[in-house]
Each structure stands twice: as C-alpha cells, then as structure tokens.
DRENPA-3360 file (N, C-alpha, C; in nm, 2 decimals, always signed):
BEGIN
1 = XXXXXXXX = +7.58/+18.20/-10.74/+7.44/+18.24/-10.72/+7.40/+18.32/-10.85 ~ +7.26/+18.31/-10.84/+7.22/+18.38/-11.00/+7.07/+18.45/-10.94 ~ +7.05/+18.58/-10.98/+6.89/+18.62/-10.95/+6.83/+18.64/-11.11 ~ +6.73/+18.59/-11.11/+6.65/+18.63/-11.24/+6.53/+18.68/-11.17 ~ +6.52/+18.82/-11.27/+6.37/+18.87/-11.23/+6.30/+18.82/-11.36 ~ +6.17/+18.77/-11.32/+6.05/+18.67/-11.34/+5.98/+18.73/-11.39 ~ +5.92/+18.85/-11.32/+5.83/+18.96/-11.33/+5.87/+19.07/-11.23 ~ +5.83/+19.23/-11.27/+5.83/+19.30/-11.20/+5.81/+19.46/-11.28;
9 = XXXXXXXX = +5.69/+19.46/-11.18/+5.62/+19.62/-11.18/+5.53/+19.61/-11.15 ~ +5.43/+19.72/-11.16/+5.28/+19.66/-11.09/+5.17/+19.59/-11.12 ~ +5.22/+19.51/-11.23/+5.12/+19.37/-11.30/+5.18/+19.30/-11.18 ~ +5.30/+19.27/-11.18/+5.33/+19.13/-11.08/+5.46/+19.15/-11.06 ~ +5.50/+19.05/-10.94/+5.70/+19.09/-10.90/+5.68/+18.93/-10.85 ~ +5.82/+18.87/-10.96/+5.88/+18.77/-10.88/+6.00/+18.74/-10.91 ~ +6.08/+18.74/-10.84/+6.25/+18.67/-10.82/+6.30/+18.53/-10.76 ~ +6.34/+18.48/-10.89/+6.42/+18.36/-10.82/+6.55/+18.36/-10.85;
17 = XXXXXXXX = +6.59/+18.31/-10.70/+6.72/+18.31/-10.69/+6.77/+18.17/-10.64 ~ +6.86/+18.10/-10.72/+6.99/+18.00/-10.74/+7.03/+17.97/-10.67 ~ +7.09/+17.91/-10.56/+7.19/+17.89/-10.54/+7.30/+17.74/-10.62 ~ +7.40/+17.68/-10.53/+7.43/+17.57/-10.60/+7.38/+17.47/-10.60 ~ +7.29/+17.52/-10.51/+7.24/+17.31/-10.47/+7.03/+17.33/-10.43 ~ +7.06/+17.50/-10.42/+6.92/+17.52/-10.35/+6.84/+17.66/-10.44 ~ +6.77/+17.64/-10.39/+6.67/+17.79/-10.46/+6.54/+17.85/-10.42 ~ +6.53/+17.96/-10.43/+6.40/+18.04/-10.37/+6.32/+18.11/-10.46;
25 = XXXXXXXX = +6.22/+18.14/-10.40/+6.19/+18.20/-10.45/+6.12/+18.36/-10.37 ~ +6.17/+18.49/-10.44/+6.09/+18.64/-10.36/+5.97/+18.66/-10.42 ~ +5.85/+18.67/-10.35/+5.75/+18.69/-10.39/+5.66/+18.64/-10.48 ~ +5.54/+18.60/-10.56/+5.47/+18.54/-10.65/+5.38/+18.62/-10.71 ~ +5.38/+18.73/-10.80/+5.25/+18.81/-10.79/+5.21/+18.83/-10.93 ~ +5.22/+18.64/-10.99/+5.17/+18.64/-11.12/+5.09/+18.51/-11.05 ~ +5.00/+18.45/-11.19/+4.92/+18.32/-11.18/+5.05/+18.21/-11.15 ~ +5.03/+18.10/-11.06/+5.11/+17.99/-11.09/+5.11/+17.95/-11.20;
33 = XXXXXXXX = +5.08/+17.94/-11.30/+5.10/+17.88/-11.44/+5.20/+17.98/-11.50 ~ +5.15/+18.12/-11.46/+5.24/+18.18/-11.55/+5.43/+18.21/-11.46 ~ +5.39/+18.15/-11.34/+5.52/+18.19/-11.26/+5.62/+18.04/-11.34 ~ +5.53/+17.93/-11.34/+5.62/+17.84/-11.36/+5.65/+17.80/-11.49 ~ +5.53/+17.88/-11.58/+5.60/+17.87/-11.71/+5.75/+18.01/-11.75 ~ +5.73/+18.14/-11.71/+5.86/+18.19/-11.69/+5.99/+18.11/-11.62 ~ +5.95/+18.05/-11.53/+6.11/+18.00/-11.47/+6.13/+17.90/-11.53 ~ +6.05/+17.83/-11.61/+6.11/+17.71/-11.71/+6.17/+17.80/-11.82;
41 = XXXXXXXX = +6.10/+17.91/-11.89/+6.13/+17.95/-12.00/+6.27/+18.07/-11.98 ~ +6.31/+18.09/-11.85/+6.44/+18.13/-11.77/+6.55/+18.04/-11.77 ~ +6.51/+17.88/-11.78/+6.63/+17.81/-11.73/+6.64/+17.78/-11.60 ~ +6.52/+17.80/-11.49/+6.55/+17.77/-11.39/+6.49/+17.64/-11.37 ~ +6.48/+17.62/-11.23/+6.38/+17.48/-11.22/+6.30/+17.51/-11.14 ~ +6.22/+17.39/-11.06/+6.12/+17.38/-10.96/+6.21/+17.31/-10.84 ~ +6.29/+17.21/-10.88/+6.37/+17.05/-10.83/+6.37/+17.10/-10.68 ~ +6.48/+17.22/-10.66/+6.54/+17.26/-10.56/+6.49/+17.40/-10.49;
49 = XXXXXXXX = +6.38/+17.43/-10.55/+6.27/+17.54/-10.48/+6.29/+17.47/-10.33 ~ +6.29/+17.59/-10.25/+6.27/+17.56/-10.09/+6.17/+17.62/-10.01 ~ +6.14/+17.76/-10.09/+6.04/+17.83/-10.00/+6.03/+17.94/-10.11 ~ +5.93/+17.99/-10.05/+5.84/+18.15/-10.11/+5.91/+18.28/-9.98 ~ +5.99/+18.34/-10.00/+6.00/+18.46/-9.95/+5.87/+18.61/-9.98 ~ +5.79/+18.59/-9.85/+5.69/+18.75/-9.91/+5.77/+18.90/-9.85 ~ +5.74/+18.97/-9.94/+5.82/+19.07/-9.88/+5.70/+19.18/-9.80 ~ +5.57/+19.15/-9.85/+5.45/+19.25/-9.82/+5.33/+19.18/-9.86;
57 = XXXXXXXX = +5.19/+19.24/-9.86/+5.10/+19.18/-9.90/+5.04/+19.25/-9.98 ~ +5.09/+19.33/-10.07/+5.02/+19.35/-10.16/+4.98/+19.28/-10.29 ~ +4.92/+19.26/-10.35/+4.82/+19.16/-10.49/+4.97/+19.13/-10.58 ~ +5.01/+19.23/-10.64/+5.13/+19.22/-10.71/+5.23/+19.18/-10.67 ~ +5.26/+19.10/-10.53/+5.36/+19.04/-10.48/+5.31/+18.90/-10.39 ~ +5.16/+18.88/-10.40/+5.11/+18.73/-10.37/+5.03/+18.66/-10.42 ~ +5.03/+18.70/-10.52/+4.86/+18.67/-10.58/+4.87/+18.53/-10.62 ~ +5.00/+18.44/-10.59/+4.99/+18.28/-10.65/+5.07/+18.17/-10.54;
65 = XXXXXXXX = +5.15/+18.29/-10.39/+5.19/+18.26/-10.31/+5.14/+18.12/-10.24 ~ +5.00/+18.11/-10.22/+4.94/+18.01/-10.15/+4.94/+17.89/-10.27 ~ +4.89/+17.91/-10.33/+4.87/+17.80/-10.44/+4.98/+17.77/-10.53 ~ +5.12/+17.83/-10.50/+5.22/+17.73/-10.59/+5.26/+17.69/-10.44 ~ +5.27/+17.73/-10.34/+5.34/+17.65/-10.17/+5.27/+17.56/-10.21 ~ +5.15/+17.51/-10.21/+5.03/+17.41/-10.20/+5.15/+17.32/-10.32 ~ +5.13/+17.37/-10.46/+5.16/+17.29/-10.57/+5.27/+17.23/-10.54 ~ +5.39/+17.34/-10.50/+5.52/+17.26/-10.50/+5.57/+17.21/-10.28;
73 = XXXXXXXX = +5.49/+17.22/-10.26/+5.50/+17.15/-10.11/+5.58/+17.26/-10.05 ~ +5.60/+17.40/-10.02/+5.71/+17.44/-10.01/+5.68/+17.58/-9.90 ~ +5.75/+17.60/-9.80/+5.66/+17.69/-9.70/+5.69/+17.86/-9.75 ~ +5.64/+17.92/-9.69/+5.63/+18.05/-9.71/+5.70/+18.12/-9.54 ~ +5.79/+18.23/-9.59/+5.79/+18.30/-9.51/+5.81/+18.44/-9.53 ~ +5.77/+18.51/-9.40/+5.70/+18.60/-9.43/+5.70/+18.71/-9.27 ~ +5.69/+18.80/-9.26/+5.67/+18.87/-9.10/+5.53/+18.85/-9.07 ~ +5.54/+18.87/-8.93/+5.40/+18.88/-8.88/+5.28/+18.94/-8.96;
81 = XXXXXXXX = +5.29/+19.06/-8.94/+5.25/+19.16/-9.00/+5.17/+19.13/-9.14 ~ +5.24/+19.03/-9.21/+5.23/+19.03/-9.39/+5.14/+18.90/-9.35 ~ +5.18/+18.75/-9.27/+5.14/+18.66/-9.21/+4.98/+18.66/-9.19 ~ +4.96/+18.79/-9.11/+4.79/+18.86/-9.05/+4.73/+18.82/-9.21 ~ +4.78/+18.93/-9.25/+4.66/+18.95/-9.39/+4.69/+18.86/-9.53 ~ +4.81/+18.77/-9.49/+4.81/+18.70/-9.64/+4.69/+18.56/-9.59 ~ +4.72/+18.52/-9.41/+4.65/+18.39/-9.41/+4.54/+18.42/-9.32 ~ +4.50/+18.51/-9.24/+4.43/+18.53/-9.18/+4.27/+18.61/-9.18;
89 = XXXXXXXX = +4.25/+18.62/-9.30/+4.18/+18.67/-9.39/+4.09/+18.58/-9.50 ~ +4.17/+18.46/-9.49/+4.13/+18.33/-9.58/+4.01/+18.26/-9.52 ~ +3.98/+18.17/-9.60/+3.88/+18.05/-9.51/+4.00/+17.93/-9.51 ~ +3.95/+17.89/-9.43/+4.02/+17.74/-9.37/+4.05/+17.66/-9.55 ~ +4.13/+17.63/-9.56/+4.19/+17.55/-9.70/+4.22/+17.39/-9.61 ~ +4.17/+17.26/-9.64/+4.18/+17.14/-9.67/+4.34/+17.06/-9.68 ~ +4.41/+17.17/-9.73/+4.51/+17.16/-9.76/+4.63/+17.29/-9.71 ~ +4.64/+17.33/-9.59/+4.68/+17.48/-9.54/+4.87/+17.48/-9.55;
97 = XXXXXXXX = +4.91/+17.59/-9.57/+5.02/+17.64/-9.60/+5.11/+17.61/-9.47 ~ +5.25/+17.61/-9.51/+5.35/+17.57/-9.41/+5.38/+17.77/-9.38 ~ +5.36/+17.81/-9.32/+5.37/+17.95/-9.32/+5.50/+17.97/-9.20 ~ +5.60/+18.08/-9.16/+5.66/+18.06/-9.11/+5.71/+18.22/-9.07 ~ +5.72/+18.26/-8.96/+5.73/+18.41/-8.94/+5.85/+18.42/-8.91 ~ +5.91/+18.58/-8.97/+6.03/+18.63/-8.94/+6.05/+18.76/-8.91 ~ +6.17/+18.81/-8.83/+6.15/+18.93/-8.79/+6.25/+18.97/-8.81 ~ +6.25/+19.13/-8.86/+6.35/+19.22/-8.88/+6.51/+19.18/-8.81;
105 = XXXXXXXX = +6.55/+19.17/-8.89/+6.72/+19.18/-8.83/+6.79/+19.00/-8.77 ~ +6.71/+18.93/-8.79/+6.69/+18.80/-8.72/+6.74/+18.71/-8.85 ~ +6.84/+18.62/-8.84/+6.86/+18.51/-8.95/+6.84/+18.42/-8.93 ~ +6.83/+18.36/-9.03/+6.65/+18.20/-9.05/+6.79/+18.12/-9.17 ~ +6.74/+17.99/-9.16/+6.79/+17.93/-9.30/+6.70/+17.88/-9.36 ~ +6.73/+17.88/-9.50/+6.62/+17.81/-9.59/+6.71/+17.76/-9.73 ~ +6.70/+17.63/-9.71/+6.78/+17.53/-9.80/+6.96/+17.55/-9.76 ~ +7.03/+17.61/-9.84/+7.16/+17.59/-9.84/+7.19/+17.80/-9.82;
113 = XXXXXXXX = +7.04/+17.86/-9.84/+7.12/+18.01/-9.78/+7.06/+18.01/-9.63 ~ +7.13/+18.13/-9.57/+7.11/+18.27/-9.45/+7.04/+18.34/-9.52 ~ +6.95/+18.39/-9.44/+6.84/+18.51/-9.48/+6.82/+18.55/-9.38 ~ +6.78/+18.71/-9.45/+6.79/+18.80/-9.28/+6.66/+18.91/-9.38 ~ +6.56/+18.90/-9.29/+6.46/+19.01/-9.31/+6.51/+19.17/-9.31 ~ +6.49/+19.25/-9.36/+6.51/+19.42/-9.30/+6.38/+19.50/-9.35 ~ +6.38/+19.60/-9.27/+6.29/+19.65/-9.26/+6.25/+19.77/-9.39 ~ +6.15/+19.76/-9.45/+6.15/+19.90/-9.55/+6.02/+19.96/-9.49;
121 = XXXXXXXX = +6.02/+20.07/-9.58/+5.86/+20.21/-9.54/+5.83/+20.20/-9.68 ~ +5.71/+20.12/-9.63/+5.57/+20.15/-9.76/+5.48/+20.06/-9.69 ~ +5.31/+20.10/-9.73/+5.23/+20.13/-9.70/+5.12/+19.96/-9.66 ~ +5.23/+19.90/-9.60/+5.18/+19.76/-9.62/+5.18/+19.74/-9.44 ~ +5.15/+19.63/-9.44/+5.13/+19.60/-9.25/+5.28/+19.61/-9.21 ~ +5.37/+19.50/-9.26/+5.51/+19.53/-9.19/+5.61/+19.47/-9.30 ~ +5.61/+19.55/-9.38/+5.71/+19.51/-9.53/+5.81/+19.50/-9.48 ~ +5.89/+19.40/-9.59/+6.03/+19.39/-9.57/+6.10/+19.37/-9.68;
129 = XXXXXXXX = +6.23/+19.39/-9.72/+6.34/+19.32/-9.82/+6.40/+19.19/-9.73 ~ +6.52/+19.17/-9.84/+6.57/+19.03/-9.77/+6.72/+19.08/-9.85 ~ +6.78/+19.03/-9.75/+6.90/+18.96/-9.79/+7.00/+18.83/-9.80 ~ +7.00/+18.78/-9.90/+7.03/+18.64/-9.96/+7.16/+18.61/-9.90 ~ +7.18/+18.48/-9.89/+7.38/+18.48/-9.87/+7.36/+18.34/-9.87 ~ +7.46/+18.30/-9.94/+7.53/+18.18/-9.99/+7.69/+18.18/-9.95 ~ +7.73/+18.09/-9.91/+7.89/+18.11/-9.88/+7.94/+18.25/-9.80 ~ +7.98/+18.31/-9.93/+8.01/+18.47/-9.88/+8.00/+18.55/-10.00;
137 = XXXXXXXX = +7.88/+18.51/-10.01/+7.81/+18.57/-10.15/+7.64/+18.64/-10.12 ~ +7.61/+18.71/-10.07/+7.47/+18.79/-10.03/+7.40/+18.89/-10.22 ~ +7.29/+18.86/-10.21/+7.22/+18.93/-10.29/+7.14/+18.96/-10.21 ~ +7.07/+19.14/-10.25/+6.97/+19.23/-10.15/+6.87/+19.23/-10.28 ~ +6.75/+19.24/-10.18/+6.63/+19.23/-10.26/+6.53/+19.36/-10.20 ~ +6.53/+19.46/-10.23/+6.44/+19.58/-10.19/+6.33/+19.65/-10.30 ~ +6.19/+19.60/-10.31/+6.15/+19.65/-10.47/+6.08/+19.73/-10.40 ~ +5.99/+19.75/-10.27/+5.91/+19.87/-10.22/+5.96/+19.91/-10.12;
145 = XXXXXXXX = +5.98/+20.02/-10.16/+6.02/+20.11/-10.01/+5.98/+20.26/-10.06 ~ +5.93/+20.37/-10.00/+5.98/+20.51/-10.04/+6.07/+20.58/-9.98 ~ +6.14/+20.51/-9.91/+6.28/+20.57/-9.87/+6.34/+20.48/-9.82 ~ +6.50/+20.53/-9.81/+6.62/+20.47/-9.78/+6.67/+20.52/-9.66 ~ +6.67/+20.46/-9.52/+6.77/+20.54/-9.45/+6.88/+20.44/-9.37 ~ +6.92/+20.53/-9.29/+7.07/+20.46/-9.25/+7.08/+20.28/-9.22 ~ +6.96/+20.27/-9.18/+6.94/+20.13/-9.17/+6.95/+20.02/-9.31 ~ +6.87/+20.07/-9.33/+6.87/+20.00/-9.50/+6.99/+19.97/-9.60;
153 = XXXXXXXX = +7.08/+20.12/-9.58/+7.20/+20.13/-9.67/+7.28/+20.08/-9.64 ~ +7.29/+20.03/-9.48/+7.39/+19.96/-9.46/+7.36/+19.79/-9.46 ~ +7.24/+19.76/-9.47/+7.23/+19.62/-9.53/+7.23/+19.64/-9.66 ~ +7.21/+19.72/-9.78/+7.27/+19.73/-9.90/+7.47/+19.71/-9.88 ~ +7.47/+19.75/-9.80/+7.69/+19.79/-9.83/+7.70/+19.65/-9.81 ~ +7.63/+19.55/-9.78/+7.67/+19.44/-9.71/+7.66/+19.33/-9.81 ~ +7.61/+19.40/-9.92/+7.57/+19.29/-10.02/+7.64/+19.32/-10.15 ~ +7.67/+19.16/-10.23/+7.71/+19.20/-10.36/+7.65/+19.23/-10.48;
161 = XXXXXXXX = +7.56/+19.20/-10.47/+7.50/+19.24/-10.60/+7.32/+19.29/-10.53 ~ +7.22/+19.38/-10.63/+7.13/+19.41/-10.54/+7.00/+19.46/-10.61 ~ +6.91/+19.43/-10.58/+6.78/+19.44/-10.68/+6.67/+19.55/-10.62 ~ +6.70/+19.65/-10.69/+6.64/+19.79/-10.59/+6.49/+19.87/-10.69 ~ +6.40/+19.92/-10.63/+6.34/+20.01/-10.67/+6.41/+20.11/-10.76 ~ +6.34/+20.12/-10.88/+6.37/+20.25/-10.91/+6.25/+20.28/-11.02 ~ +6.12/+20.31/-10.89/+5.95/+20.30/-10.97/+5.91/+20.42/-11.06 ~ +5.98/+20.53/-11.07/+5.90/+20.65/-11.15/+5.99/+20.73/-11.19;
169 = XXXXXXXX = +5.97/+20.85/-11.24/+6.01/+20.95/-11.27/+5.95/+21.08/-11.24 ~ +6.00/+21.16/-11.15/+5.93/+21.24/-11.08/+5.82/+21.35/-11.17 ~ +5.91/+21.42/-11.30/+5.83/+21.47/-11.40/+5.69/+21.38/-11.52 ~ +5.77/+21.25/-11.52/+5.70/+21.17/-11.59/+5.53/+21.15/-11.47 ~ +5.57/+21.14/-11.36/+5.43/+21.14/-11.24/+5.34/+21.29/-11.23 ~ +5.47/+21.38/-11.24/+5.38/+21.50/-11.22/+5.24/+21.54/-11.31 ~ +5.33/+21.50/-11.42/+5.27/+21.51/-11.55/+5.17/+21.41/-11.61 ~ +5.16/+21.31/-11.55/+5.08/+21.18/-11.58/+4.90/+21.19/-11.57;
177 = XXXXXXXX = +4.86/+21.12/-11.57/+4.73/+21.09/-11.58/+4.65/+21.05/-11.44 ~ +4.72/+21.00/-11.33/+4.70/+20.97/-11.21/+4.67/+21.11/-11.17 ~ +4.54/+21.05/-11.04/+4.47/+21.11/-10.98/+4.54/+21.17/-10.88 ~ +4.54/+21.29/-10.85/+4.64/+21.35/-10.75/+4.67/+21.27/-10.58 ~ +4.59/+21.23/-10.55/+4.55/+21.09/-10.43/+4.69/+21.04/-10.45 ~ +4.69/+20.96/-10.55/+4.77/+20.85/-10.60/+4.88/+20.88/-10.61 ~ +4.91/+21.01/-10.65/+5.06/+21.07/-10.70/+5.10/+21.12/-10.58 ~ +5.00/+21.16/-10.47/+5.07/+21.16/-10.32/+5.19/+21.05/-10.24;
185 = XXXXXXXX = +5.03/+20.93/-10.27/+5.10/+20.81/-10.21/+5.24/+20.77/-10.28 ~ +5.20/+20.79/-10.40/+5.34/+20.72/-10.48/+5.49/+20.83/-10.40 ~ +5.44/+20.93/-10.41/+5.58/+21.02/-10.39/+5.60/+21.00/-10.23 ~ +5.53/+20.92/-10.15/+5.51/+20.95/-10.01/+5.67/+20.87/-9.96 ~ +5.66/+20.88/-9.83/+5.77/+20.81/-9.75/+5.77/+20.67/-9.76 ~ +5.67/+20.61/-9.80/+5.54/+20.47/-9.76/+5.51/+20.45/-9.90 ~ +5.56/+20.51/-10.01/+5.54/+20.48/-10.13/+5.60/+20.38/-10.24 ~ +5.66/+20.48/-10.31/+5.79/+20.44/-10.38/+5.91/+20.49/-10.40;
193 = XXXXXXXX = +5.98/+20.45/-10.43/+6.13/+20.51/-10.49/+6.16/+20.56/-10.57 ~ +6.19/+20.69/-10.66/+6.21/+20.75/-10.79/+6.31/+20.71/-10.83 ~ +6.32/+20.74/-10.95/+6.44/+20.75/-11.01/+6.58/+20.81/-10.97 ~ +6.59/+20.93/-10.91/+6.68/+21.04/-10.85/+6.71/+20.94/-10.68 ~ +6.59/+20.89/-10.60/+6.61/+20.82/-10.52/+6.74/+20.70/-10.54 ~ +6.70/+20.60/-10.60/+6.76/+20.48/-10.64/+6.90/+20.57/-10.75 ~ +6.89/+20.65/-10.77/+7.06/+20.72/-10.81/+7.13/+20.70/-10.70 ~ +7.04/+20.81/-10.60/+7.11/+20.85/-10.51/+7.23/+20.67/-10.42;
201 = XXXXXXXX = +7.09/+20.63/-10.39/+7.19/+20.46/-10.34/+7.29/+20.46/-10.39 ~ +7.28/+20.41/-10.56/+7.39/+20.37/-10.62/+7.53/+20.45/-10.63 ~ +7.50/+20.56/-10.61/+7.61/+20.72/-10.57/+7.70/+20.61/-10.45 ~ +7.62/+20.58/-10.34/+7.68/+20.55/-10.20/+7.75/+20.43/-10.24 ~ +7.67/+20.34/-10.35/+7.73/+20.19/-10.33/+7.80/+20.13/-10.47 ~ +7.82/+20.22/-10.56/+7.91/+20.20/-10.68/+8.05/+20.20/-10.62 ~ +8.12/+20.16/-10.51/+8.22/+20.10/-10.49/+8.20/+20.04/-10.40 ~ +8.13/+19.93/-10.35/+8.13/+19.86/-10.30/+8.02/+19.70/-10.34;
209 = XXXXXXXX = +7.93/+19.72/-10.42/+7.85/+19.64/-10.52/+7.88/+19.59/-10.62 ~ +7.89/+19.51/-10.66/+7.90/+19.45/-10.80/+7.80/+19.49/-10.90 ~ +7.66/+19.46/-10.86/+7.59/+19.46/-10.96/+7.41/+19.51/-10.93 ~ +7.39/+19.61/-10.97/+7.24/+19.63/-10.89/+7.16/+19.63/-11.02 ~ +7.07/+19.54/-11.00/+6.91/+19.55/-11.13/+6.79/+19.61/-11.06 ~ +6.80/+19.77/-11.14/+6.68/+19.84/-11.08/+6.55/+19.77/-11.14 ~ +6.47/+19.78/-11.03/+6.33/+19.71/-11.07/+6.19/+19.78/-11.04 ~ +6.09/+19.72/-11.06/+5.95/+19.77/-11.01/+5.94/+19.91/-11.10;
217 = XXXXXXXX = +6.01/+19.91/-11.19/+5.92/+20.02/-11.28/+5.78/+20.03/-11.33 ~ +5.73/+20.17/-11.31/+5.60/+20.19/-11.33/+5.62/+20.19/-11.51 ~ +5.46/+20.12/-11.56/+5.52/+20.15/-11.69/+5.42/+20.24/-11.76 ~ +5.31/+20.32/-11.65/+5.31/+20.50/-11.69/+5.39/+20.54/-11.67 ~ +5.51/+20.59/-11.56/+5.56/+20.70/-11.53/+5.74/+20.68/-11.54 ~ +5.74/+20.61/-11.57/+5.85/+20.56/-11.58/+5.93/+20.49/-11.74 ~ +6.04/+20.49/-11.75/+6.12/+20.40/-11.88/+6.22/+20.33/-11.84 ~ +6.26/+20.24/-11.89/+6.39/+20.15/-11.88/+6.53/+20.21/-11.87;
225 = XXXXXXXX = +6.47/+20.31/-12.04/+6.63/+20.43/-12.08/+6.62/+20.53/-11.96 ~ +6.54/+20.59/-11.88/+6.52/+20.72/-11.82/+6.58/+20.68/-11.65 ~ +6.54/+20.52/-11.62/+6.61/+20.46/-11.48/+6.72/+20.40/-11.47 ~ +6.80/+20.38/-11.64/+6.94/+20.36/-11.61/+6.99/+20.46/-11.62 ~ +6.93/+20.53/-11.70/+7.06/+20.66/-11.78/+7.04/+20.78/-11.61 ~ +6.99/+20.78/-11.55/+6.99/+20.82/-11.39/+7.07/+20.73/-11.28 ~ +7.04/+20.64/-11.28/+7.13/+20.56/-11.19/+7.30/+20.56/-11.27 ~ +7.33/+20.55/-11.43/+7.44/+20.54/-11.45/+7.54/+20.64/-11.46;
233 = XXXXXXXX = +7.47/+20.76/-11.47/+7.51/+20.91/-11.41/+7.50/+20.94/-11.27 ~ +7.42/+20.88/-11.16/+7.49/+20.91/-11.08/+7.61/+20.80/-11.04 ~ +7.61/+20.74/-11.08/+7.77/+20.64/-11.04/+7.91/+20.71/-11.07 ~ +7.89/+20.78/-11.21/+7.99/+20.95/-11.27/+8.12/+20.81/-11.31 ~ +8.23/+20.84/-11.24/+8.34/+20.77/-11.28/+8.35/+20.63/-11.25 ~ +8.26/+20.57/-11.22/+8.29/+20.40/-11.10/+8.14/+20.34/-11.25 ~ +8.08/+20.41/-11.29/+8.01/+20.36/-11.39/+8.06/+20.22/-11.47 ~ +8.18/+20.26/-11.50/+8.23/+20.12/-11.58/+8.28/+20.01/-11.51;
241 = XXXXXXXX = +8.27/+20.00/-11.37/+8.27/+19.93/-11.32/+8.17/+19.82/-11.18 ~ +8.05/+19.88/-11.22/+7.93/+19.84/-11.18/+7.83/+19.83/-11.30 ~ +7.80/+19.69/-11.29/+7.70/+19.67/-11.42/+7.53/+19.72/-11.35 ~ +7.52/+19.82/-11.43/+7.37/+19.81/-11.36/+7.23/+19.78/-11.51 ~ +7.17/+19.68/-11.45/+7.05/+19.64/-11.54/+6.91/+19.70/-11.49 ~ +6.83/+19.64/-11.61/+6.66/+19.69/-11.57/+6.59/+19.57/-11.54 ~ +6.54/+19.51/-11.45/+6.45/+19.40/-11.49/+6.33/+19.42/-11.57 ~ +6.34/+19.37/-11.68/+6.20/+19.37/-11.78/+6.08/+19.28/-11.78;
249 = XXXXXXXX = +6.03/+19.22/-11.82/+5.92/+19.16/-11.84/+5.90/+19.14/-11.98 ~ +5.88/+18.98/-11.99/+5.86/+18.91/-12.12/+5.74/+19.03/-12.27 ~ +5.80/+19.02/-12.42/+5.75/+19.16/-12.42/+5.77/+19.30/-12.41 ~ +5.88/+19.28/-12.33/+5.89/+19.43/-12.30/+5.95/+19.50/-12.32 ~ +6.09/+19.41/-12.39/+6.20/+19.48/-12.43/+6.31/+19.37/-12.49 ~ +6.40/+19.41/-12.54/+6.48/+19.29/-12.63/+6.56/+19.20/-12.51 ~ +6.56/+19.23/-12.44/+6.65/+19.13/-12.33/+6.53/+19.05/-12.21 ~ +6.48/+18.95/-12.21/+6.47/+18.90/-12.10/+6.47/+18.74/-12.12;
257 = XXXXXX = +6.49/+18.72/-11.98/+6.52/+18.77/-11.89/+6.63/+18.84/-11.82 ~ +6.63/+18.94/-11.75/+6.73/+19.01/-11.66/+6.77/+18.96/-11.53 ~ +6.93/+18.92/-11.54/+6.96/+18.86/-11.43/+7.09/+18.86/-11.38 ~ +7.12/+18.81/-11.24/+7.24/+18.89/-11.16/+7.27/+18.78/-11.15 ~ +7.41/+18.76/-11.19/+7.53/+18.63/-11.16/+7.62/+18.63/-11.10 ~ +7.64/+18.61/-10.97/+7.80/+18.61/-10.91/+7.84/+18.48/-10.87;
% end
C-alpha cells in the first residue's frame, strides 16, 4: 500500500491511496483538472480508482468530489450528515452521483480494501477520518479534528502508518493576523489540531506506527520545520525509528510529493 498526499491545507486536501490491485481516493478539494493532473504527475493512476472517500463538507475537502465521481464513474462515500449538505443542497444534475452513506464504527468494502469510518470533533455536520486496510496492512487518515480522545487513539494504535493533523502553531496563531473570531474557532475543540497536539499522539504511538505524515498545515500559522521538529521531539528516543514526514504541496518545498509506503 502507498498514500500520496495530492494536496493539503486550506487551499485543498486530497489523498490517494494504492492498493495492489485497487485505489481510492480521500477527499477532492482541488479542481478536477488539477486533482488528475497531480496524480498523473505522482505516478498514480485513474485505471483502478474505486470511490471518493469525504471526510466532511467543507470547500477544501469537496470542491471537485461531484464532478470527477461524474468523470471517472466512481461513487462517493460519505456519512449522513456530510451526505445532507454535499447532495442535498444541489439542483437535480442529469447525470447524479452514486452517493453511499456510512456510519461511525461500521465496515464497508470498496475495491480490494475494509474501511471503517470514526468519528472526529470539528465544526462540520458529522466529520469523520477513515481507516484503510488491505490484507493486514491499515493506513489512518485524520486531517480535521481539534481533538483526540480515547476513541480516536485507539483507531490510531490500530494502524500502520497514519496521516494526521498538525494545522498551527499556537504562538505563530497568537501572534498572527487573524481575527480574534477565527483564532477561537481554530484553537477550539471543533477546530484544529496544533502542533503540541499532534506531538502529543505521536508521544503515545511512536512504538506502535510505522510511519505518520503530519498534514493540513496552515501556511499562516504554521511551517513544515516548526511541525516536524515538534512531533520529532516528542517521540525523544523511538525518533529513529518512526519516519515522520510533512505533506507538502507542489511549490512548496523540495520534496513532493509526500508519501507513505508499506
């Protein structure tokens, strides 16, 4: 299994992930042109796309969801919740989506994986992460949440490799340009995830993960150097033995794309 991040931060987030015979894709929240020109220019394909996983409905995580399902024949799923306001808000389309609801804790197949919805807190109708599994190989996908709790962490222990928030920096926000409003929500329960946050996980699961790529960095309040060099200090001694990356964006930095291989 392989995850490449595609895009991710608050321009747009999308993840595709590999398997050997099948592939998905998390989220869409670039133009289809530019989703399918990154996963060509990734090395991935279209062939064996199976579905659109949505994790929420915000702009930056659907904004091409309807129209590459449409392009590449290929259904969406999604919770209730995310379901209401991604399709139910539309006018009638000529051509309408294979849409397909899922609920927390419940496993679905799609192509050659198991997928199991879980639940995160942020500010959306009824968000969720996912977790991937192939054989006996699971990748976790969590890029909004503002908090972690016991539920969560233990569908993180459960996985090998893991693609987490780690959206700001708490000084870099204090001190920022955002309207105090904004710098609520972001710090809220229902927000995001800091830097010190997403340490903290990796503290619990740097012996038990292979490989976690923090993602959804803000790119006011946040840096690449400032979300590893946190997460790789809190790992302390197990550091050399957990690769942790950044997902970047084309442009953004000398490596992309950023991607998890097991």
């Amino acid at each position: 299994m392989r995850c490449i991040a595609l895009a991710s931060g608050s321009k747009g987030n999308c993840l595709y992930i590999e398997g050997s015979s099948s592939s998905l894709l998390v989220d869409a929240g670039l133009s289809r042109r530019e989703i399918l020109s990154r996963l060509h220019a990734a090395g991935g394909s279209t062939e064996h796309l199976s579905a659109i996983l949505v994790t929420h409905e915000h702009i930056d995580h659907i904004a091409s969801v309807e129209a590459l399902a449409r392009h590449l024949s290929i259904p969406v799923y999604a919770t209730g919740g995310t379901l209401l306001d991604l399709l139910d808000s539309r006018p009638a389309h000529r051509n309408p989506i294979r849409a397909v609801r899922v609920d927390y804790g419940e496993q679905f197949i799609v192509g050659d994986f198991s997928v199991e919805a879980f639940e995160v807190s942020h500010d959306a109708r009824e968000p969720c992460g996912f977790l991937v599994t192939e054989n006996d190989l699971t990748i976790g996908c969590c890029t909004d949440t503002g908090m972690v709790n016991d539920r969560m962490m233990n569908c993180f222990c459960r996985c090998d490799a893991l693609v987490l928030e780690s959206n700001h920096c708490p000084e870099m926000l204090k001190n920022g340009p955002y309207p105090e409003v904004l710098k609520r929500r972001i710090r809220s329960r229902r927000g995001h995830l800091s830097n010190p946050d997403a340490a903290r996980c990796v503290n619990t699961l740097c012996t038990r993960v292979h490989t976690i790529m923090l993602a959804h960095l803000s790119e006011m309040n946040n840096t690449p150097e400032k979300a590893l060099a946190t997460a790789r200090q809190s790992a302390g001694l197990f550091s050399s033995d957990l690769e942790i990356t950044v997902a970047t964006n084309p442009g953004t930095g000398p490596a992309w794309p950023r991607s998890i291989r097991l």
